[in-house]
N, C-alpha and C positions, 0 to 999 in steps of 0.2 A: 524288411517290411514292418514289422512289429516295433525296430525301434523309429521309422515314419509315423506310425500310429500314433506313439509317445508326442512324440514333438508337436503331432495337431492338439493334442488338449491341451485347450488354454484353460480351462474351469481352475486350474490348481496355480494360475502363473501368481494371483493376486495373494493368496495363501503361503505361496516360497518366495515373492518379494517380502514378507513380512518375518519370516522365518529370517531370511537372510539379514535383516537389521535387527533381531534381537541377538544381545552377547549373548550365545552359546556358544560351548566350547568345542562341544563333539554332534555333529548332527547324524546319528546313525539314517539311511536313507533306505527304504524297502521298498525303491524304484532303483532299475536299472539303465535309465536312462538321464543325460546331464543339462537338466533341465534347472535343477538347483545351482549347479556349476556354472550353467552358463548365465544365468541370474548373479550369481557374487560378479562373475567377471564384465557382464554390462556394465555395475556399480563400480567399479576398478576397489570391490574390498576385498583385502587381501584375506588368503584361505590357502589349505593343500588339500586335496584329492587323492583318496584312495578306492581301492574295493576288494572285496575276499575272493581270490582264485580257487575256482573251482578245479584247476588242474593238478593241485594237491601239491603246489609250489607255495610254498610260505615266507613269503615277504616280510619280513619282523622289525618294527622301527618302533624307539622307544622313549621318542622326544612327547612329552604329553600338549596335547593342541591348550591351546588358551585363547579366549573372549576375542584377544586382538586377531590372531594368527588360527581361527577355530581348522577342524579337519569334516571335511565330507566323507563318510567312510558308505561304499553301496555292499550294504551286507550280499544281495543278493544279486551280486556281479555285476557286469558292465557291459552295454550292448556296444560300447564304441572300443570296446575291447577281446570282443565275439566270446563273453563268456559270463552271457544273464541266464535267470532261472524263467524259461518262459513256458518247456515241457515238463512230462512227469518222468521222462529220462534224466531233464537237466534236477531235477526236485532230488529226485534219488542218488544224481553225483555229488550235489550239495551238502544232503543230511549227511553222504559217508565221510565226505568231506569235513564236513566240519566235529565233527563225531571224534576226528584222527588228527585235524589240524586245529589248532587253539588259534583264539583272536589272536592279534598283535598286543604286544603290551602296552603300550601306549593306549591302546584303548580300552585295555583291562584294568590299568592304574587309574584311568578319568574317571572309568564309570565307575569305581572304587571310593574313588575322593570327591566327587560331585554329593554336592546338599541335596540333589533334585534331580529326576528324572521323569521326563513327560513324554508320552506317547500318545502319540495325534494320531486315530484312525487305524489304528492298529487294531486287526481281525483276533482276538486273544481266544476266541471260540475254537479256531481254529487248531488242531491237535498239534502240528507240526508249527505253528506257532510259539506254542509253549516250549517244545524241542527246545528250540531256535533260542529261547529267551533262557530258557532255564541253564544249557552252554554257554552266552554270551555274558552272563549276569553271573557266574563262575569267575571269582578272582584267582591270581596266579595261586598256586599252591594248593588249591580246592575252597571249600565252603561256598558260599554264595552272596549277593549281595539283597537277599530279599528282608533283610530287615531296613534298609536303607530307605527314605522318602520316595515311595514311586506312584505318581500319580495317572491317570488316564483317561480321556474324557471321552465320554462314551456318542456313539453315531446314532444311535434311536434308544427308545426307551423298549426297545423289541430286545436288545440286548439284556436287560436285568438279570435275567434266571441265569445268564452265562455267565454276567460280570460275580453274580455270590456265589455259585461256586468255583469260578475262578481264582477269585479275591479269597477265598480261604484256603487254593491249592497255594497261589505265589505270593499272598502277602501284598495285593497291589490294592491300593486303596483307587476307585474311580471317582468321576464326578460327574454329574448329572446333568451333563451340558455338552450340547454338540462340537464334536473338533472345531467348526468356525467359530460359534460364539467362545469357544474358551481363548482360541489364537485369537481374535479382536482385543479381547477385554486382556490377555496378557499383554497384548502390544498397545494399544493402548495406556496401561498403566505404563512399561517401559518409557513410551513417549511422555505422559505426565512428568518423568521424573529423569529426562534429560540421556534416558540412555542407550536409545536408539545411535546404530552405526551413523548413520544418511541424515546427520543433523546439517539444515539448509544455512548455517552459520560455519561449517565447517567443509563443505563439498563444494563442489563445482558442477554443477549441471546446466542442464541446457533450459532453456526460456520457451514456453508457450503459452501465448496469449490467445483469450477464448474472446472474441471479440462479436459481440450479439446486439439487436436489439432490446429494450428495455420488453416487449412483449414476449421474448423468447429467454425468460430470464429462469424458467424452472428447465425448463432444456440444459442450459447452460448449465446451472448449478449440476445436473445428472453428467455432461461432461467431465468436469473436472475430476470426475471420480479415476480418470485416466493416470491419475499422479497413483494410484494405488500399483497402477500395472510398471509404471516403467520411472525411472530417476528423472524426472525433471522438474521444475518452479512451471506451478501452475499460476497464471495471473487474471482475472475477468475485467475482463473493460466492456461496458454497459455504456450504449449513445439512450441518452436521457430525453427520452422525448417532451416528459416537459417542459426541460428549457429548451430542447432542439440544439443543445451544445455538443462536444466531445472536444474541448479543446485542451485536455492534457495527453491524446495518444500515448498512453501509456504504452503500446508496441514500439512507439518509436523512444519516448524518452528512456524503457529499459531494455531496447537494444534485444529482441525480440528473435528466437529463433526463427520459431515459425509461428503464425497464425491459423486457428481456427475458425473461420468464417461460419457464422452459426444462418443459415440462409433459408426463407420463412417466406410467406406472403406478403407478413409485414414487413419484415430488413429489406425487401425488393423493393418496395414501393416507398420507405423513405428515403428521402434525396440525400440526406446525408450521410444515413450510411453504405449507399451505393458510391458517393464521392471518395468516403474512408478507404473502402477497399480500391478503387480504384490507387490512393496512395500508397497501399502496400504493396500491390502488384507492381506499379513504378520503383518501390524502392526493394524490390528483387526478394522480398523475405518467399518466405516456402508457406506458401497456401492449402490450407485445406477445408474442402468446402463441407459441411455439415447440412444436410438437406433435410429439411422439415417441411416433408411436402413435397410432391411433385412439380412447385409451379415452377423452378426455372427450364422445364420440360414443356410447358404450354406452347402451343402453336401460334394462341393468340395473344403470347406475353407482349410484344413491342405495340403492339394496338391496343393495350390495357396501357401501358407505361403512359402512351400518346393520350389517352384520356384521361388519366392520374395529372401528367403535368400539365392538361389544356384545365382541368378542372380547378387546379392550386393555383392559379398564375389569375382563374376570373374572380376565383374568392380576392386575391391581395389587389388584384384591379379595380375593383369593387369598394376595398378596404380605402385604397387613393385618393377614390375617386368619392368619398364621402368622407374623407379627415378632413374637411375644412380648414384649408391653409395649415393644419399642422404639420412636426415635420415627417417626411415621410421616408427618411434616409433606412427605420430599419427594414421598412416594406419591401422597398428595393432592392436591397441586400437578399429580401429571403426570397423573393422573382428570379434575383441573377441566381440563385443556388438552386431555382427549380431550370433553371437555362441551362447550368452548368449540369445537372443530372442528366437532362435530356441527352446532353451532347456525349455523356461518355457511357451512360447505360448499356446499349449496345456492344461495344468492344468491352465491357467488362465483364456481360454475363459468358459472353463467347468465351474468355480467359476463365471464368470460373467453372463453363462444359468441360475445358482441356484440363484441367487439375484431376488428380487423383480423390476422388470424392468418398465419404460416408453417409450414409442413411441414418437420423435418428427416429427410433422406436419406440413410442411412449412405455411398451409394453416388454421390449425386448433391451434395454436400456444396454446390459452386459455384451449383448451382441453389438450393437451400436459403438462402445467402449473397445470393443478387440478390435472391430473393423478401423478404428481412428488408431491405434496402436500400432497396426502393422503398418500400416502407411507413414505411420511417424520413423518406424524402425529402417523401412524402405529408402526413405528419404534421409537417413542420419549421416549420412557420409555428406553430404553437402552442408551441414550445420557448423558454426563456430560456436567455442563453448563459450559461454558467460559466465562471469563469477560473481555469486551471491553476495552483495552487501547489507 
């Protein structure tokens, strides 16, 4: 039950995708569930997995992890291994536990030789906390590693009074910055400087194109944020309604896993890009719809359409019928293209009700963002990979 519970929070998936593309060597983890695990291995970056037995079996390995081959170690056990710290029975087999059994050396030698050590969200107020840290930060042979660089960024400013006397029991210097903005602004710089794992010149992911109106263009941009959650090329193709173009299909020219249909009052009622999708559904990519708005739900959507193209076709008849002798070739053109909308609207919104749909939320954007993720994950097995050039 409790490790179900785990596996529903997604608040933390966007926080250990970024975790998992900075080189670290050793990510000590005070989750017991493989939520970080199973994040390296959607990425196919290679890693080894451990955790500390509570049974008072001591597993001792003594290869030290490195940046390329880092180790996931769960201090506090393993629910897919039925032995996490979730009671105050399992707390108390723990403490004696680790009291009697020393870490492995391998991770007593990293955190030994490491320049830096950073703790993200780490409750240090907590008594049995310090326990925990004051054994583990113990190198082989005794002493400790509290003269070492160890940094911590603190969760509110409610913290203070705990971080100074903390900070003068263990020697840990903090920083005045919440665990997300300090992981953005490290991973960020990382990425400045070329050394993130999931560089898009050296991996292979999969292709999604957000493919929207030009009205629906702050929408889309709040989309994209989806590349935070899961490994893939994000791409935006914008139909430009001032020219009334899209003729570079970027879904098609790079070969596109799946599309994002970003679907509005407006994308409905332009004819071309109700035609657009109508090409992708012909050409079998994996659709997903993004609803802004309730109208492809309206009752009296196809009698709005019918006035949409009876209204467009008297403006350019009109247009015709008062160019005097000039020519009228691109008039025509844009009549056949409200012809050709009329004719497929119908069978395309019906395709777009059966797709596996998201809701976007001006307000709830993050919620918006997981509900498009799971459906992408949903749907992964039917995807061919694409290689980045």
């Amino acid at each position: 039950m409790m490790a179900r519970y785990y596996e529903k929070q997604s608040a933390l998936d966007e926080p250990l995708r970024k975790i998992s593309n900075i080189p670290f060597n050793l990510i000590i983890s005070l989750m017991p569930d493989k939520r970080l695990t199973n994040i390296f291995e959607e990425q196919n970056l290679k890693h080894s997995y451990n955790y500390f037995k509570t049974d008072g079996i001591r597993e001792d390995f003594t290869e030290i992890p490195t940046k390329d081959d880092p180790l996931i170690y769960h201090l506090l056990g393993s629910f897919a291994k039925r032995q996490a710290i979730v009671t105050f029975d399992n707390m108390f087999k723990f403490l004696s536990s680790i009291m009697t059994n020393d870490l492995p050396v391998a991770i007593k030698n990293c955190l030994l030789q490491a320049g830096a050590i950073i703790f993200l969200g780490v409750h240090f107020e907590w008594w049995h906390t310090q326990l925990i840290l004051r054994k583990a930060m113990a190198p082989p042979g005794g002493g400790n590693l509290m003269s070492q660089e160890l940094s911590y960024a603190l969760s509110s400013k409610a913290d203070v009074d705990n971080a100074t006397f903390i900070m003068d029991r263990l020697g840990i210097s903090f920083i005045g910055k919440s665990p997300e903005t300090f992981l953005d602004q490290l991973y960020n710089s990382c990425e400045s400087k070329g050394l993130l794992k999931s560089s898009p010149k050296q991996q292979i992911k999969e292709r999604v194109v957000i493919f929207f109106d030009e009205a629906d263009s702050d929408a889309a941009e709040s989309v994209t944020n989806i590349s935070n959650l899961m490994n893939i090329e994000i791409i935006a193709e914008r139909l430009d309604n001032r020219t009334k173009s899209n003729k570079n299909r970027i879904w098609k020219e790079r070969d596109a896993d799946v599309v994002i249909c970003m679907i509005s009052e407006k994308s409905l009622f332009n004819n071309l890009f109700v035609i657009a999708i109508k090409e992708i559904q012909a050409a079998n990519k994996v659709v997903i719809p993004c609803l802004i708005g309730k109208v492809i739900f309206d009752d009296k959507l196809e009698s709005r359409k019918t006035i949409c193209v009876n209204t467009e076709k008297r403006i350019i008849d009109d247009k015709i019928l008062n160019s005097s002798g000039m020519d009228t070739t691109s008039l025509e053109n844009q009549k056949n293209k409200w012809n050709e909308y009329d004719a497929v609207f119908s069978e395309t919104v019906k395709k777009l009700k059966q797709y596996e749909y998201a809701h976007f939320y001006p307000n709830e954007i993050s919620k918006s963002i997981s509900r498009i993720s799971e459906i992408i994950k949903s749907t992964k097995s039917t995807w061919k990979k694409s290689t980045i050039v």
